[in-house]
VOFIKE-605207 format. One record per residue (C-alpha): y, x negated, z; residue number from 0; residue in three letters. Coordinates in nm, 2 decimals. Layout:
REM VOFIKE-605207
<site y="Y" x="X" z="Z" resi="NUM" resn="ALA"/>
...
END
This chain:
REM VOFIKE-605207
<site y="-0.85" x="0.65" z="-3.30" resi="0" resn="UNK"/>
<site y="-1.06" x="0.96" z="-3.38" resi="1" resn="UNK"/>
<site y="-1.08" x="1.19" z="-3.68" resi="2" resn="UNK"/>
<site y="-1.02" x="1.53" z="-3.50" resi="3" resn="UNK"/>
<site y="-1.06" x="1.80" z="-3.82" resi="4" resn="UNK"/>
<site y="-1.27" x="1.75" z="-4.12" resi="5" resn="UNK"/>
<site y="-1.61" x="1.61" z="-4.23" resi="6" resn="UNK"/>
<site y="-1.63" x="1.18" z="-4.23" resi="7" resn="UNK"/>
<site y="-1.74" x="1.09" z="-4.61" resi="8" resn="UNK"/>
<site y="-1.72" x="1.44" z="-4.76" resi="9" resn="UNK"/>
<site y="-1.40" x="1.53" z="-4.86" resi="10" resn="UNK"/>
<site y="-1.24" x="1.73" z="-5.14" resi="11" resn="UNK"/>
<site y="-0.90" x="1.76" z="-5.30" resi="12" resn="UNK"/>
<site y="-0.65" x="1.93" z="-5.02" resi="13" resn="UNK"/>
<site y="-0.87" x="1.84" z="-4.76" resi="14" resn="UNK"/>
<site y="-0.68" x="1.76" z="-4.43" resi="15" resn="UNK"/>
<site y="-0.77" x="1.52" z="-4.12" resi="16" resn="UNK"/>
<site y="-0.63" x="1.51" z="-3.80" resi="17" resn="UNK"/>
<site y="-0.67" x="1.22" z="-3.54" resi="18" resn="UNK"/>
<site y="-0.63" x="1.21" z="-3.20" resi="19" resn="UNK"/>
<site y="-0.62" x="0.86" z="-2.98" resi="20" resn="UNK"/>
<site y="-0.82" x="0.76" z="-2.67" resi="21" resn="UNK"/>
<site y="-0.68" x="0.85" z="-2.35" resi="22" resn="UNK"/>
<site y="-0.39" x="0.64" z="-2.22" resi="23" resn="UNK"/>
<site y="-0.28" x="0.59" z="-2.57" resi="24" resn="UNK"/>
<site y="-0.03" x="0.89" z="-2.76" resi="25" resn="UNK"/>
<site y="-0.02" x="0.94" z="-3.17" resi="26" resn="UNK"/>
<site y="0.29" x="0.79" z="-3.36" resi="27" resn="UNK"/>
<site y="0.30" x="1.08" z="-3.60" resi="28" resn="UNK"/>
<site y="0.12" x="1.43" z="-3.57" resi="29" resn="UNK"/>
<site y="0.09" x="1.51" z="-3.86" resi="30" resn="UNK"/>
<site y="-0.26" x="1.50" z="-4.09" resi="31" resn="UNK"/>
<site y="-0.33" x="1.32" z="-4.41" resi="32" resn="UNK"/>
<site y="-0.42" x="1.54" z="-4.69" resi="33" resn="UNK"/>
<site y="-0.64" x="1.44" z="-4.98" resi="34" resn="UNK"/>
<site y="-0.51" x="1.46" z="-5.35" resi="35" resn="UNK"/>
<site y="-0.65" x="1.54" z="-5.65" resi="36" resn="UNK"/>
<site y="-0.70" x="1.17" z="-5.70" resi="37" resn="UNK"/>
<site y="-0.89" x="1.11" z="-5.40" resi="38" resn="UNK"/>
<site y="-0.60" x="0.94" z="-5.22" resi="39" resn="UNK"/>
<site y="-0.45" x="0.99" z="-4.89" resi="40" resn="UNK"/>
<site y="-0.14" x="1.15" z="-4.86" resi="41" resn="UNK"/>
<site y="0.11" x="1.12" z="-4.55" resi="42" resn="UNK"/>
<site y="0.16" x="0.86" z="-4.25" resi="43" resn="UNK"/>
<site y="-0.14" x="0.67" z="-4.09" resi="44" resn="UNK"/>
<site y="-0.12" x="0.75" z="-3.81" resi="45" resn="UNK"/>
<site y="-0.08" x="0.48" z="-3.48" resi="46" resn="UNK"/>
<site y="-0.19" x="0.49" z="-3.09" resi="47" resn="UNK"/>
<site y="0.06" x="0.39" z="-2.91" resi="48" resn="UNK"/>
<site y="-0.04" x="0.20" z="-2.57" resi="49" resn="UNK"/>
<site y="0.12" x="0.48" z="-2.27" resi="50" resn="UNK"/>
<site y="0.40" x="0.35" z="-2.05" resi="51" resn="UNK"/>
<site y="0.62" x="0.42" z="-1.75" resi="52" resn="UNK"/>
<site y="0.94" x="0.38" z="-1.67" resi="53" resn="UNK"/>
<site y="0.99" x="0.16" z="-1.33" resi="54" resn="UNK"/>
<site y="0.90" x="0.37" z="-1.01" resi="55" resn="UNK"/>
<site y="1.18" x="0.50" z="-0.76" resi="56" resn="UNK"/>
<site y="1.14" x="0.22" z="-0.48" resi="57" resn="UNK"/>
<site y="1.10" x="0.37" z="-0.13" resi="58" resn="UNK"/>
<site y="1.43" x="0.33" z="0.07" resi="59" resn="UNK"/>
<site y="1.43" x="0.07" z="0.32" resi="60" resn="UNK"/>
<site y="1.12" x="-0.07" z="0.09" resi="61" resn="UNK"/>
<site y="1.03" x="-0.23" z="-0.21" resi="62" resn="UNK"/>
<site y="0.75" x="-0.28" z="-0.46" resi="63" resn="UNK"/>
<site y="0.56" x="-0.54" z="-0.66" resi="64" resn="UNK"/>
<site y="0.53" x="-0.63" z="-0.90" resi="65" resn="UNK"/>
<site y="0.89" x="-0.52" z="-1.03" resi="66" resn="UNK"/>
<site y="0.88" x="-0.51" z="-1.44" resi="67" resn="UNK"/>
<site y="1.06" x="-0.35" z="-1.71" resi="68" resn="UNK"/>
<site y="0.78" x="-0.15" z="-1.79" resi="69" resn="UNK"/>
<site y="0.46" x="-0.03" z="-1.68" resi="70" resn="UNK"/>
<site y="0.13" x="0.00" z="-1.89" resi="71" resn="UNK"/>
<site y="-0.11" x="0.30" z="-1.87" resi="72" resn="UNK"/>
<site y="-0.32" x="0.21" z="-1.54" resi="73" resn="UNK"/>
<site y="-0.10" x="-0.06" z="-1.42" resi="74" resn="UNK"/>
<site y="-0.02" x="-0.03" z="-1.08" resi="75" resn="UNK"/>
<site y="0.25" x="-0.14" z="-0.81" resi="76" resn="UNK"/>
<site y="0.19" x="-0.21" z="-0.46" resi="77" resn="UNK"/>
<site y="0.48" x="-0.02" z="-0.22" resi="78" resn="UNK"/>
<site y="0.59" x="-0.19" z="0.14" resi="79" resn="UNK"/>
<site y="0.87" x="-0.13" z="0.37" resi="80" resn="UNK"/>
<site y="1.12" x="-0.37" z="0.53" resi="81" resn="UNK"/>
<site y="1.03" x="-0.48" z="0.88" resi="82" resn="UNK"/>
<site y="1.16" x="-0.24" z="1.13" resi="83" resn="UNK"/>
<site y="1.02" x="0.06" z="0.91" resi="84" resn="UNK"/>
<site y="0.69" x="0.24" z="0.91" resi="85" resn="UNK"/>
<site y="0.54" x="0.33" z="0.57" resi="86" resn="UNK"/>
<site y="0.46" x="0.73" z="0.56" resi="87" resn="UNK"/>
<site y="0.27" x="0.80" z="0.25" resi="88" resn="UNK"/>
<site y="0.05" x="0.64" z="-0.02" resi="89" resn="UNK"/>
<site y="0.06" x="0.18" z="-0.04" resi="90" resn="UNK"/>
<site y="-0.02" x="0.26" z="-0.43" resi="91" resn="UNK"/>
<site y="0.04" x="0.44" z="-0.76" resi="92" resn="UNK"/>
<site y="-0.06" x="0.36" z="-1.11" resi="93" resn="UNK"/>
<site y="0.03" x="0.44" z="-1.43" resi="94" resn="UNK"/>
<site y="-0.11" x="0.78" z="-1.57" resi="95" resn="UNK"/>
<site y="-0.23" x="0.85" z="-1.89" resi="96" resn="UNK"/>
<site y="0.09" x="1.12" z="-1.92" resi="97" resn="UNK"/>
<site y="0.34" x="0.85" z="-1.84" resi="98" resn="UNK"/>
<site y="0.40" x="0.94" z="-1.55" resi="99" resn="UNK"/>
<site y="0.34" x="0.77" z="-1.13" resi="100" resn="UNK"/>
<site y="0.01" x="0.91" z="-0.97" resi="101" resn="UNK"/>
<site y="0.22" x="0.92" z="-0.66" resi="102" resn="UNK"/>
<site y="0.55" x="0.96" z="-0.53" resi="103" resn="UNK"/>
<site y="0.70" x="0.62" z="-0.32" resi="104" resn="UNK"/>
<site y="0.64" x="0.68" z="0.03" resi="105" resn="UNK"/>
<site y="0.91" x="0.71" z="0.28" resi="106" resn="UNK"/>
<site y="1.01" x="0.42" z="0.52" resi="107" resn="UNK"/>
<site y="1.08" x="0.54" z="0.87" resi="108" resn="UNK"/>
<site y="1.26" x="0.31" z="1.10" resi="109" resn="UNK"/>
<site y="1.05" x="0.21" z="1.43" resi="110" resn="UNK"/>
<site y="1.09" x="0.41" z="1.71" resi="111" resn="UNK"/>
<site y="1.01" x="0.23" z="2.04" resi="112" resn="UNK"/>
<site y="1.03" x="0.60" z="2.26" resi="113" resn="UNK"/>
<site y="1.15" x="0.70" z="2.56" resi="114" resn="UNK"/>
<site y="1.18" x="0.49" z="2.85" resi="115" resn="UNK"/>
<site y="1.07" x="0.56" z="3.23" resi="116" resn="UNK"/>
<site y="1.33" x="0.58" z="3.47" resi="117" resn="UNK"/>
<site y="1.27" x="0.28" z="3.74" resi="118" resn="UNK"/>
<site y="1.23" x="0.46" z="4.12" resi="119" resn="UNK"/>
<site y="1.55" x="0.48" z="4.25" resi="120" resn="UNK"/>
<site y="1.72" x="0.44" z="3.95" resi="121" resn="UNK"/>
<site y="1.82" x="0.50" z="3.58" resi="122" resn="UNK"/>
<site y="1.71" x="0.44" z="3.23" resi="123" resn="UNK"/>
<site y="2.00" x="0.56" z="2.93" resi="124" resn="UNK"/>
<site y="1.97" x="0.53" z="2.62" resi="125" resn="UNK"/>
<site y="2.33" x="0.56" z="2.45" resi="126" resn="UNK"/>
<site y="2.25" x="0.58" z="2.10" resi="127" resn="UNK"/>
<site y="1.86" x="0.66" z="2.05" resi="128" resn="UNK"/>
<site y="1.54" x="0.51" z="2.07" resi="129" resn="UNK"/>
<site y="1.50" x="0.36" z="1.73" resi="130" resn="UNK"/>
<site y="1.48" x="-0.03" z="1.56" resi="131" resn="UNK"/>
<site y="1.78" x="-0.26" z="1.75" resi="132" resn="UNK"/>
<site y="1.94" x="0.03" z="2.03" resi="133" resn="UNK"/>
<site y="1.97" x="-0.09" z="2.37" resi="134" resn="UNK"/>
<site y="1.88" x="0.09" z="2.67" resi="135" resn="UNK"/>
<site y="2.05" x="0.01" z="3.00" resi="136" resn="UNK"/>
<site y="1.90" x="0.05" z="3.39" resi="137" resn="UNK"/>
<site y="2.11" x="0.09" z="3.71" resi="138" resn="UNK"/>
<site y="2.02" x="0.16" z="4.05" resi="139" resn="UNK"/>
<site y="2.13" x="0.42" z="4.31" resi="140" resn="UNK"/>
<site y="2.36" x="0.31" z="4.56" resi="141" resn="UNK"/>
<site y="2.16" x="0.12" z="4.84" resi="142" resn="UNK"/>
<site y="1.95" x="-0.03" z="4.59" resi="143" resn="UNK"/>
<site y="2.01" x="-0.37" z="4.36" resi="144" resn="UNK"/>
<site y="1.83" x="-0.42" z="4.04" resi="145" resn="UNK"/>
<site y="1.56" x="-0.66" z="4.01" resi="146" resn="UNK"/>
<site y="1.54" x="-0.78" z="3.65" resi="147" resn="UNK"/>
<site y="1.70" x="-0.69" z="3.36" resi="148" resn="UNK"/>
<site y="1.99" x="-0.48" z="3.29" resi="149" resn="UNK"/>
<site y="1.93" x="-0.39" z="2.96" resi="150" resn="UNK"/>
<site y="1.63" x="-0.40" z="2.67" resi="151" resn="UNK"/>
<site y="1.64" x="-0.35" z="2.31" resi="152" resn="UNK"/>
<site y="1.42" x="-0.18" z="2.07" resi="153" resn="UNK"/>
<site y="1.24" x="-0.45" z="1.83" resi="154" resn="UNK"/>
<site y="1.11" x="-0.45" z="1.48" resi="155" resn="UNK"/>
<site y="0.76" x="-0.42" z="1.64" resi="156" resn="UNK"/>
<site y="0.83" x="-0.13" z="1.77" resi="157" resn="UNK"/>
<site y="0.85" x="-0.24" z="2.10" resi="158" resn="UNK"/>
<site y="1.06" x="-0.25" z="2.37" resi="159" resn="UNK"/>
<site y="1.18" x="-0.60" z="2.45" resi="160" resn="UNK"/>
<site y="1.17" x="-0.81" z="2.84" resi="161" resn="UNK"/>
<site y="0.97" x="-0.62" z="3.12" resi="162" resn="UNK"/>
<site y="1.11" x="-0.27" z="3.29" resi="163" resn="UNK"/>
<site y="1.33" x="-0.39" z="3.60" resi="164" resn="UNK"/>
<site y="1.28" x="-0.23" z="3.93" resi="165" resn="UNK"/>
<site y="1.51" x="-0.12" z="4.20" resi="166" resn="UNK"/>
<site y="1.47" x="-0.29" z="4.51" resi="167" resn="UNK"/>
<site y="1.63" x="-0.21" z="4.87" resi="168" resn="UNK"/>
<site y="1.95" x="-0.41" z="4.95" resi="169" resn="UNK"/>
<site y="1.83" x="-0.53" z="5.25" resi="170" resn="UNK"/>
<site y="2.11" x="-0.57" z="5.56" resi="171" resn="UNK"/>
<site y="2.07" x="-0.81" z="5.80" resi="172" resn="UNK"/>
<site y="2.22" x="-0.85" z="6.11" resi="173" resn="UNK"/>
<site y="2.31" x="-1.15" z="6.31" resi="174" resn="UNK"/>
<site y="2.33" x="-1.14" z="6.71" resi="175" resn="UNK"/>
<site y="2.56" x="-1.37" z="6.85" resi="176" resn="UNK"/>
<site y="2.55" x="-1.35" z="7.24" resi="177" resn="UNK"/>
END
């Protein structure tokens, strides 16, 4: 705690301090002491008060650690998302001096595998999107029979799951009987 107005040591009858706190810490009372004819101190000693923050807004799809009541001035929380999401925006925030996050919670975007190539001779759809857990499914053109799988699904990776099938010739043969 400082003394913000007046002289230290010299002080005379209706003479009024001030104090202000270190930073990271806020005044109980703002009001300053005056001195009386007496040479006492009149009003409330002041206090500094430790800054705190309420709980962050956790990211959806996400979370953050650690997870307390209440934050002290430069404490900090660590932000991730569930598996299946990407994290867009800052891993970290602390506790200002104000009371108040040094960053907002990122957003957690769900894992988008993209499109996929249609096979030659043949067809990839894609029925409800590319994101986390959709299915695509192949088929071939008439005259050609699929090789592989029929369908692949869009993992937590990121990734499309199994290899891309092909579409192969049906192939005729012919028997001569003579």
């Amino acid at each position: 705690m400082q003394i913000t107005a007046g002289v230290a040591g010299n002080w005379s009858y209706n003479a009024s301090v001030a104090y202000t706190c270190e930073v990271g810490y806020n005044l109980t009372t703002n009001q300053p002491m005056i001195c009386s004819s007496d040479g006492s101190w009149h009003g409330m000693q002041p206090v500094c008060e430790l800054v705190t923050c309420q709980p962050p807004t956790a990211p959806n799809n996400g979370s953050y650690v650690p997870q307390n009541a209440t934050y002290n001035f430069t404490n900090m929380v660590e932000f991730t998302c569930r598996l299946g999401f990407d994290r867009i925006g800052p891993n970290s925030s602390y506790c200002t001096a104000t009371g108040q996050w040094s960053e907002n919670p990122p957003e957690c975007q769900i894992k988008d595998c993209g499109n996929l190539t249609d096979p030659t001779h043949g067809q990839v759809v894609h029925t409800r999107g590319t994101i986390l857990n959709q299915t695509a499914y192949y088929s071939c053109r008439e005259g050609y029979t699929l090789n592989g799988t029929d369908s692949r699904t869009c993992n937590e990776f990121g990734n499309w799951t199994l290899a891309s099938p092909t579409c192969d010739v049906i192939s005729k043969f012919f028997i001569i009987i003579s």
